[in-house]
matplotlib code that plots the C-alpha trace (Angstrom):
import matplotlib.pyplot as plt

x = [88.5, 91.7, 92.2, 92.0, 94.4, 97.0, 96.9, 97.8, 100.1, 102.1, 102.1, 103.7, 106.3, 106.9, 107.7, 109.8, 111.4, 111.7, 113.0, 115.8, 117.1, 115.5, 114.3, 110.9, 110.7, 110.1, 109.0, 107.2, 107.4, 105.6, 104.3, 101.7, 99.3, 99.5, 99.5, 96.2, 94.7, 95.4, 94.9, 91.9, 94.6, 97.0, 96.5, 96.3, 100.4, 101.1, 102.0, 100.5, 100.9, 103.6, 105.6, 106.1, 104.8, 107.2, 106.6, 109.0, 108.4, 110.5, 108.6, 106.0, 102.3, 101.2, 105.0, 105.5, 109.3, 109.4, 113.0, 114.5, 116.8, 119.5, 120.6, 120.4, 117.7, 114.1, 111.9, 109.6, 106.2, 103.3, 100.0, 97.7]
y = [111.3, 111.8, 108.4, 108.0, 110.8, 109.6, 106.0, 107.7, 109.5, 106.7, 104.9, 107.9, 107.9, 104.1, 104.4, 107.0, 104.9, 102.1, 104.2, 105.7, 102.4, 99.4, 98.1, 97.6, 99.7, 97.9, 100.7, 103.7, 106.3, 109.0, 110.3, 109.3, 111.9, 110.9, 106.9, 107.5, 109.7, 107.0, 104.1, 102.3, 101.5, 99.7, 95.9, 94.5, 93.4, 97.2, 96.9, 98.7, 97.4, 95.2, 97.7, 97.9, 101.1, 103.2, 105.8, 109.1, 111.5, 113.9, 113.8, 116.8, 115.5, 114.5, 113.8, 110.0, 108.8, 105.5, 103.1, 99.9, 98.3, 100.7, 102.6, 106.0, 106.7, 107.7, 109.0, 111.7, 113.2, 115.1, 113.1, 115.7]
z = [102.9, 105.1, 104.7, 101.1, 100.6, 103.5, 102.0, 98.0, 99.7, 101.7, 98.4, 96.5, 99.7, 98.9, 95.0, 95.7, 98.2, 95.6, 92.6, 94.5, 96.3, 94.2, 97.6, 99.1, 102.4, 105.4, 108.2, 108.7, 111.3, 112.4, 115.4, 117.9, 116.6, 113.1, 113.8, 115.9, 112.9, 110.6, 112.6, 110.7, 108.1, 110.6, 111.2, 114.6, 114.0, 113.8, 110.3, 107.2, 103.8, 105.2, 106.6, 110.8, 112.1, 114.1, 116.5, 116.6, 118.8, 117.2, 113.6, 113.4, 113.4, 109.5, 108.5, 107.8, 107.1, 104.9, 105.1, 105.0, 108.2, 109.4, 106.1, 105.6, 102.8, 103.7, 102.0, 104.0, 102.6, 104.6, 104.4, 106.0]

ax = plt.figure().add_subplot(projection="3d")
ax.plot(x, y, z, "-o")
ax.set_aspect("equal")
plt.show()
């Protein structure tokens, strides 16, 4: 169940990602916590739905952070 809802939410996170910057996102982040959590959707590459998983230590545990390269725009949503 936690799963299912985390993996709607990440895709929410990603279209809102894509409507405000016209780009597909390229990483997540989160923390160690969360990555565990939702680890059964994370390939072997550390990548989930083609994006690189990050680890950052400073996000709060169930916050995920969705971007592209360097710039500036994220898009942040709480998946549990």
């Amino acid at each position: 169940m936690v799963l299912t809802v985390a993996k709607e939410k990440i895709n929410e996170c990603k279209l809102k990602f894509t409507d405000a910057t016209l780009f597909m996102p390229n990483y997540i982040k989160m923390n160690l916590y969360t990555r565990s959590t939702i680890s059964e959707l994370i390939n072997e590459k550390g990548k989930l739905d083609d994006m690189q998983v990050l680890i950052d230590y400073d996000l709060e545990p169930g916050i995920v952070c969705i971007g592209m390269g360097q710039g500036p725009t994220i898009s942040t949503i709480k998946i549990f």
